[in-house]
C-alpha positions in Angstrom: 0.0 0.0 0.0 2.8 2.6 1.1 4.7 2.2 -2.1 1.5 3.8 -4.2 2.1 6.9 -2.6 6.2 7.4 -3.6 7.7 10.4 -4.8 10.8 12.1 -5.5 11.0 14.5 -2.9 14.3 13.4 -1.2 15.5 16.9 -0.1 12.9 16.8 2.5 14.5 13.6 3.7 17.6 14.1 3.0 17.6 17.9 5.2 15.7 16.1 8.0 16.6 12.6 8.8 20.2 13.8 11.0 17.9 15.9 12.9 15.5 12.8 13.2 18.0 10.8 14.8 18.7 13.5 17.4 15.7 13.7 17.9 15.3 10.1 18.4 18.2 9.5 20.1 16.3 12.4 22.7 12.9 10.9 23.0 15.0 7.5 23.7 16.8 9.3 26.7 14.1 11.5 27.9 12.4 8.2 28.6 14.3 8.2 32.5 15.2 11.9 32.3 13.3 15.0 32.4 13.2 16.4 28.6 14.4 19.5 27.6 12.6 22.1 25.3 13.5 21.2 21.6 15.2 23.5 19.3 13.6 25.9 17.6 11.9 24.6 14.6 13.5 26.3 10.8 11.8 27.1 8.3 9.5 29.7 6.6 5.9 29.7 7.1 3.8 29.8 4.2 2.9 33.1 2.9 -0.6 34.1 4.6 -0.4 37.6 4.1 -3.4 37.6 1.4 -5.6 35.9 4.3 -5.1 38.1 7.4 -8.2 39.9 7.0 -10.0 37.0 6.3 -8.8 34.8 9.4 -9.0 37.3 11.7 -13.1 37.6 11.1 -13.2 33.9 11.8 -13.8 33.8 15.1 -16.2 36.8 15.3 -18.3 34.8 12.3 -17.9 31.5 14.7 -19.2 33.6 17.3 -22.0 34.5 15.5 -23.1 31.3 14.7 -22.7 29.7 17.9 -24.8 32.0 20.1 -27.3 30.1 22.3 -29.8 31.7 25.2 -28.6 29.2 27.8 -25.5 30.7 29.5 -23.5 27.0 30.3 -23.9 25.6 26.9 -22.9 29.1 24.8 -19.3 29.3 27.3 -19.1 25.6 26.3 -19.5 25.8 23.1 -17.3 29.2 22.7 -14.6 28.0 24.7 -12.3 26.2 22.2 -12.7 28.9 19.8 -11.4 31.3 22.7 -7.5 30.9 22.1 -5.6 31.3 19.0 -5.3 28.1 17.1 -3.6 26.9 13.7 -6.6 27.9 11.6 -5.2 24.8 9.5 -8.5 24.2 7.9 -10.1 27.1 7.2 -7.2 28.5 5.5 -7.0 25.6 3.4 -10.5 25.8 2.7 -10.0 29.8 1.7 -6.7 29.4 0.0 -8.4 27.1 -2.3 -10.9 29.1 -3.2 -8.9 31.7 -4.2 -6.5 29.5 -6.2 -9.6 28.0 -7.7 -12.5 30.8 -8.3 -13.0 31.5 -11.9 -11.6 28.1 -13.1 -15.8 26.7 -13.6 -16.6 29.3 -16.6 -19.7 29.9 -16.9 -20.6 27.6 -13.3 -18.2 30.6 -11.6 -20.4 33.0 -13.4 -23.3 31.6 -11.8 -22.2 31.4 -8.0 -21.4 35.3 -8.9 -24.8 35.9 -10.3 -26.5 33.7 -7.5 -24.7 35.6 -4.9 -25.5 39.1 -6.0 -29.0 38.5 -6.0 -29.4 36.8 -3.2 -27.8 40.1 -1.6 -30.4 42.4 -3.5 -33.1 40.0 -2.0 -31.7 40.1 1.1 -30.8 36.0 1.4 -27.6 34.4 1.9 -25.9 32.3 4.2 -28.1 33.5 7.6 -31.0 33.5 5.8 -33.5 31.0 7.7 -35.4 28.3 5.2 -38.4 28.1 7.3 -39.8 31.7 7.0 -42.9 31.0 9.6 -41.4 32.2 12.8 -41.1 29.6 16.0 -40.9 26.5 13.6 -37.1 26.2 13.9 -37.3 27.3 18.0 -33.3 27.7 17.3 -33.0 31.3 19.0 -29.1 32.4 18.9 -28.9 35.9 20.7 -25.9 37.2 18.4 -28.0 37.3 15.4 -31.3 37.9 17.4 -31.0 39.8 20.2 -31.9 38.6 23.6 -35.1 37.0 24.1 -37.7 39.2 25.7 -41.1 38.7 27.4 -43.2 38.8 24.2 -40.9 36.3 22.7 -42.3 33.3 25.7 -45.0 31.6 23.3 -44.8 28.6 24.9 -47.4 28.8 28.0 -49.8 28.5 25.6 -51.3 26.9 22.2 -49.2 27.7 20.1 -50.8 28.4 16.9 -48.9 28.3 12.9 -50.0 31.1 10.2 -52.3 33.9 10.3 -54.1 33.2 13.9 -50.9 33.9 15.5 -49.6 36.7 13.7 -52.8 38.6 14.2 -53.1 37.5 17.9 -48.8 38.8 18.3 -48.9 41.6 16.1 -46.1 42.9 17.5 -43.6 41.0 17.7 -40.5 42.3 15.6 -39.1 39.5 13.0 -35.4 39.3 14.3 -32.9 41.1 11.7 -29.5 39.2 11.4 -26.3 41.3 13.0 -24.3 40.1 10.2 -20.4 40.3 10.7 -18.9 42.8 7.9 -17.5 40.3 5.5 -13.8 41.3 5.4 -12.3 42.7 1.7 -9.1 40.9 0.6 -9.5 41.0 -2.8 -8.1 43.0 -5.9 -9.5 43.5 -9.1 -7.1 40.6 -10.9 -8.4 38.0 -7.9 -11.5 36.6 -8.4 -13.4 37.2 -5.0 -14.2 34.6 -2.4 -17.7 34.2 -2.0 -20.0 34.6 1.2 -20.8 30.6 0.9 -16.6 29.7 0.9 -16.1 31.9 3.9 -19.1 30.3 6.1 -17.7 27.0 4.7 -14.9 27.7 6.3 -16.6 28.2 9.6 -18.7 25.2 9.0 -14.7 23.2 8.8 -13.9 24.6 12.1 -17.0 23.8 14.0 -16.8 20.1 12.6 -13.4 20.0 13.6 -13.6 21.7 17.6 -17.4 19.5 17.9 -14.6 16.3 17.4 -12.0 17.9 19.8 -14.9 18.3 23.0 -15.9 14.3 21.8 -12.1 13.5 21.7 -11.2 15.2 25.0 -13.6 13.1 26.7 -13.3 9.7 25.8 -9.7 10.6 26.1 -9.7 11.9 29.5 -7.8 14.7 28.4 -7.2 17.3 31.3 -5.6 19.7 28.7 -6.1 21.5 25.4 -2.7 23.2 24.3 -1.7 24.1 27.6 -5.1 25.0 29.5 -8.1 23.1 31.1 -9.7 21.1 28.7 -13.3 21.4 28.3 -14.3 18.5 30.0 -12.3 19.7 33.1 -13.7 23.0 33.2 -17.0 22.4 32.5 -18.1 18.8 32.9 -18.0 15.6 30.9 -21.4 16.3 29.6 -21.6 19.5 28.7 -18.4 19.1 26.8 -20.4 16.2 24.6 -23.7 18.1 24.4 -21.5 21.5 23.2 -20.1 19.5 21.0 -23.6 18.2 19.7 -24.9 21.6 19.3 -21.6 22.4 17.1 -22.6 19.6 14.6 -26.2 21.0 15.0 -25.8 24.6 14.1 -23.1 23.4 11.5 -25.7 21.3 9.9 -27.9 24.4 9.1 -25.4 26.0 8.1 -24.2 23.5 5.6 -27.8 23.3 5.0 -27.9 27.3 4.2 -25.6 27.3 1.8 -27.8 26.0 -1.4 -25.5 22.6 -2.3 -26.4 18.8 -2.2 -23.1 17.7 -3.2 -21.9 19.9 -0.5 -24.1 18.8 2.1 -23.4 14.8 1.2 -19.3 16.0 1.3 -19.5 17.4 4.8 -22.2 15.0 6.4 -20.4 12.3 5.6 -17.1 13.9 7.4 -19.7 13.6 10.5 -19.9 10.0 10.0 -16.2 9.6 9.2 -15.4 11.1 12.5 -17.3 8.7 14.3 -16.2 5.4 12.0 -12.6 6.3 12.7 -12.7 6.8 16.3 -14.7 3.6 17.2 -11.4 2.4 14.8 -8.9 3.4 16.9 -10.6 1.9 19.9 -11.7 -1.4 18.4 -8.9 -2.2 16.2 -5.5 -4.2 17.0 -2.8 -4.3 15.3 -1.2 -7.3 16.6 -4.5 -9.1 15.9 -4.0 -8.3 12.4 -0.8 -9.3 12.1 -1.2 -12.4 13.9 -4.0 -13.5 11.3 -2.2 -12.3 8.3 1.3 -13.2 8.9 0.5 -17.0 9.9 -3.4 -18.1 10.8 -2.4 -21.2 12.9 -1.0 -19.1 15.6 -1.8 -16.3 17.2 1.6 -15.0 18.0 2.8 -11.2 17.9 6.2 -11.4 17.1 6.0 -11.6 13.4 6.0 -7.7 13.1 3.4 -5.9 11.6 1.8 -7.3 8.3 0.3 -4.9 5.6 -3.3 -5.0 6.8 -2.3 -3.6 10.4 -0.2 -0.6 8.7 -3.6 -0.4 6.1 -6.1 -0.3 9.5 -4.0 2.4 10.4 -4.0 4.5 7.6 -7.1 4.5 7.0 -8.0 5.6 10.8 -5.9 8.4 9.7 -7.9 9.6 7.1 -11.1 9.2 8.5 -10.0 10.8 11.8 -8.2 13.4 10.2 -8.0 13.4 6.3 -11.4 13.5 5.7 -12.3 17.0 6.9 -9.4 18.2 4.9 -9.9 16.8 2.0 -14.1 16.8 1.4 -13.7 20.9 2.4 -11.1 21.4 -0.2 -13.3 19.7 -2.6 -16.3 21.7 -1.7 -14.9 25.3 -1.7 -14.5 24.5 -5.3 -17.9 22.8 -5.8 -19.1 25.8 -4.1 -17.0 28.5 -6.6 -18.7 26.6 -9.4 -16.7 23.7 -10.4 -17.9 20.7 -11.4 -21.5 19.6 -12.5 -24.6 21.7 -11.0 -27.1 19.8 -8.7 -29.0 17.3 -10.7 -26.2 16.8 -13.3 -24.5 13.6 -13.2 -20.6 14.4 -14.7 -20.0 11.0 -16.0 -23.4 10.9 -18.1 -24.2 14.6 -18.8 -26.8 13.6 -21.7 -26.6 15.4 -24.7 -26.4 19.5 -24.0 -27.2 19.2 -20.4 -24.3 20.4 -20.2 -25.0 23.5 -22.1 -28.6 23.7 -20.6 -26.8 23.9 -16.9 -25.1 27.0 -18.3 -22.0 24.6 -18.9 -20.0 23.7 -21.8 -19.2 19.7 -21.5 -15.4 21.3 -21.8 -16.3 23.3 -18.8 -17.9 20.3 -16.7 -15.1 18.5 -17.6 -12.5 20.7 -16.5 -14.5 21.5 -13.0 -14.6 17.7 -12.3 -10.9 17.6 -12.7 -10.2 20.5 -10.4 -12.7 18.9 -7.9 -10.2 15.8 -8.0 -7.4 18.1 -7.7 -8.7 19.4 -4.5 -9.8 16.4 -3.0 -6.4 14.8 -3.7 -4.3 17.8 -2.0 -6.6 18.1 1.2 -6.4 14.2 1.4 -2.2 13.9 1.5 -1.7 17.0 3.3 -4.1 15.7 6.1 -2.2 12.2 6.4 0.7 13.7 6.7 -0.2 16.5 8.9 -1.1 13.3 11.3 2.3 11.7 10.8 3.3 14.3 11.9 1.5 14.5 15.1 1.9 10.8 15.8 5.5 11.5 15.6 5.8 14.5 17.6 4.2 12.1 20.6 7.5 10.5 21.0 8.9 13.7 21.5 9.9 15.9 24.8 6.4 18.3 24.6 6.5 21.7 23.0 4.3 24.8 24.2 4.8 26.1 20.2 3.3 22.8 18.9 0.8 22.6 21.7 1.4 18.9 21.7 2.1 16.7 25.0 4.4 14.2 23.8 6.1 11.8 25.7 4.0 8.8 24.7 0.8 10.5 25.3 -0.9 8.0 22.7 0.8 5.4 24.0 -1.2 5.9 27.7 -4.4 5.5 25.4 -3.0 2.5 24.5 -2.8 3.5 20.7 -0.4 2.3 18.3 0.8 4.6 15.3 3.2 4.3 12.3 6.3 4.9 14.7 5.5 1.9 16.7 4.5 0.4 13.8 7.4 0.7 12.0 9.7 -0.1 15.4 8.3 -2.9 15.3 9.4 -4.4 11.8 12.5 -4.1 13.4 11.7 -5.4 17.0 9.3 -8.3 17.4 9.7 -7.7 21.6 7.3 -5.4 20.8 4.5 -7.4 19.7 2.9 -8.5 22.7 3.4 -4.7 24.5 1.1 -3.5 21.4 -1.5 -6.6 21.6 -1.8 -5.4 25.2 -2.3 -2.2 24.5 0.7 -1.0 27.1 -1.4 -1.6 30.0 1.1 -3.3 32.3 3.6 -0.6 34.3 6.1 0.8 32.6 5.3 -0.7 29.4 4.6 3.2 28.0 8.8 3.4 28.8 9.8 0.7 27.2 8.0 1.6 23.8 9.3 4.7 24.2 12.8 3.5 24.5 12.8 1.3 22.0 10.9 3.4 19.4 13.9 5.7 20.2 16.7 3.4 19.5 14.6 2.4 16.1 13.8 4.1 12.7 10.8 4.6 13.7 10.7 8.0 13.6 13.0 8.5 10.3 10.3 6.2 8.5 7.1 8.1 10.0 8.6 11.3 8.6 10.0 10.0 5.1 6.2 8.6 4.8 5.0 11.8 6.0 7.1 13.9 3.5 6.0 11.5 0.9 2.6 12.2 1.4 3.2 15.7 1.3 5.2 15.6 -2.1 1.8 13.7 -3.6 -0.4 16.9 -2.1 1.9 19.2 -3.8 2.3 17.6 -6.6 -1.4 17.7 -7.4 -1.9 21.4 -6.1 0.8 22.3 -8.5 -1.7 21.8 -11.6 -3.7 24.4 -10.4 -2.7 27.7 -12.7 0.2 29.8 -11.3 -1.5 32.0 -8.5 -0.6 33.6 -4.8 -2.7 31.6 -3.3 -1.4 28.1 -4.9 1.7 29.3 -4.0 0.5 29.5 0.0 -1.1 26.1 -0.3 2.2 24.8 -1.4 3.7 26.1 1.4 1.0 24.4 3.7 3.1 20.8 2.8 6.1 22.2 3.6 5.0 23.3 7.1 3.4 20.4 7.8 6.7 18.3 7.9 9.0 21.2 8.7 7.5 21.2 12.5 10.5 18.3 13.2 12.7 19.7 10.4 
């Protein structure tokens, strides 16, 4: 499976594996030692300049969306988007779109026409569905205001259509505090749209919902340095925050006019969920044991294909997945592709033309759709190589990672251990055991340090990168593909 994803990107390697074997040789030693801070990472970031307006309305536009008229769950559900984060997602949902707006021809044209109107009709992304008021019951005080005595319609019937307006006649219909969409765009850059930016919002909230699920079936008393949610506020509000995240992000996704877009990101939802019951259920060992000889059940063959495939593909559906079904719809969402109720492998004769699209033009935004896809997909896998690998190392306030085997007390096995293990068969049974017994965590630590396992997690990692890059790089020449470039070279660079 690994060998698929080869390429020739051996400076990476080449620049990093010395400092991998310090860095190995550290987390080795650090195992009955207290760690030391390491170095400062090298490196340029990618260029964001283009985005700053953008990102720094993202959390004022999360705000706006999260608002909810019960005090515990709105701090909840706020709290994660409190302190400054990567932004990893929603800039690679915005830097796409602005390396791939204009490429759908006449489909662009469309999402331009569709957006101006909806702005001289006074829709758009906050504009409800459901335009009899009370139906939804889903009052958010940042776009509403707080709720006032009038607004309490529940102590009696309530009644639907003209019987209740004429028995409330006056009671104001909310008007949305919208947050001033920020400008970052010159006349030679097509514009991102209002749908791209909230899609962008929608990325996040997916992604922090899974971080208050994660931090409790983790146990985790931390979140980059401060109290996780679940120790500030409670096991369950932590999960029911995180259930109203997926909720308001559903009518979001809903909002923003898209089938294709709405199956993309639903499924994410269910991804999420399919790869964390994964990492719990699945063993490694087991699968090596059945694969490498079905007559006995013995760990110390190593690892066989099917345990590295189990956990690759926990890695993209834990991680990947969000990246890569984003990516793909910011450019369904600039007009790419085939229109709702097209299929793009049987247009039909001139439904191509009847859509507003040429078959060259459908056939060019299916390929860019691909493209997108294919770069969120890499960089995501290796942006979780990464991580794994960082977890063998001393921890890093920069990073905001623990490290020091912190998977490894969740009794989780990734590709370092994995590949360790090629090399060690002691390591079998620790792994089928899930490193329960004391001081098993040390002893995979130690020995993962005196391995390759590290050196190999990277060169995979860089590998994966080179593939994301690679397919970014047929994109046409542009600032932004440029920045998204750069995003797989700071993905690996954080142990460069």
């Amino acid at each position: 499976m690994l060998s698929r994803h080869a390429l020739g990107t051996r400076r990476h390697v080449t620049s990093g594996a010395g400092r991998i074997r310090a860095l190995a040789s550290a987390a080795a030693a650090s195992a009955s030692v207290d760690p030391a801070p390491p170095p400062p990472r090298t490196g340029a970031s990618p260029r964001t300049a283009g985005l700053t307006n953008e990102l720094s309305s993202l959390k004022s536009s999360l705000f706006h969306l999260l608002g909810s008229s019960h005090p515990s769950l709105d701090a909840v559900a706020k709290y994660y988007f409190q302190a400054e984060g990567k932004n990893l997602r929603p800039m690679l949902v915005l830097l796409m779109a602005q390396a791939t707006n204009g490429l759908g021809g006449s489909g662009w044209q469309r999402m331009r026409e569709k957006e101006a109107e909806d702005v001289r009709m006074g829709r758009g992304v906050d504009a409800s569905l459901t335009s009899v008021e009370g139906v939804l019951n889903d009052w958010n005080p940042e776009q509403m205001g707080m709720e006032g005595e009038r607004d309490l319609v529940f102590a009696e019937p309530y009644l639907v259509g003209s019987s209740y307006a004429a028995r409330t006649p006056s009671i104001p219909t909310p008007t949305p505090q919208q947050p001033t969409p920020p400008t970052t765009t010159t006349s030679s850059t097509p514009p991102i749209l209002s749908t791209q930016r909230r899609l962008a919002s929608i990325t996040e909230m997916i992604h922090v919902a899974s971080l208050l699920h994660d931090d409790v079936i983790d146990s985790s008393p931390l979140r980059r340095g401060s109290p996780s949610a679940p120790q500030q506020f409670s096991n369950k509000l932590s999960i029911l925050a995180g259930d109203f995240l997926l909720g308001r992000a559903s009518v979001a996704l809903a909002r923003l006019g898209s089938r294709e877009v709405v199956e993309l990101l639903a499924t994410v939802i269910a991804n999420l969920v399919e790869g964390e019951v994964m990492q719990m259920r699945s063993s490694p060992a087991a699968a090596a044991a059945a694969v490498n000889n079905n007559t006995n059940t013995s760990t110390e063959a190593g690892p066989s294909a099917e345990a590295f495939e189990i956990y690759m593909r926990k890695t993209y559906l834990k991680t990947a997945s969000l990246m890569a079904k984003s990516a793909r719809a910011s450019v369904i969402l600039g007009g790419c592709g085939a229109p709702d109720g097209v299929d793009p492998l049987n247009p039909g004769t001139g439904s191509g033309w009847i859509a507003g699209l040429t078959d060259k033009e459908l056939g060019k935004g299916e390929v860019v759709k691909d493209i997108a896809y294919a770069y969120g997909r890499n960089l995501g896998i290796a942006f979780q190589l990464i991580d794994d690998l960082l977890d063998f190392l001393p921890p890093s306030p920069t990073l905001g990672k623990p490290g020091l085997g912190a998977d490894l007390s969740l009794g989780l096995t990734t590709a370092p251990v994995l590949y360790a293990w090629r090399t060690n068969p002691s390591l079998g049974p620790l792994i089928a055991r899930k490193y329960a017994q004391e001081g098993d965590v040390q002893m995979v630590r130690e020995l993962v340090g005196r391995s390759d396992g590290l050196e190999k997690t990277r060169e995979l990692a860089v590998r994966f990168a080179g593939e994301a890059r690679r397919a970014v790089e047929r994109l046409p020449e542009s600032e932004a593909r440029e920045e998204l470039v750069g995003l797989t070279e700071k993905v690996v660079q954080r142990v460069a």
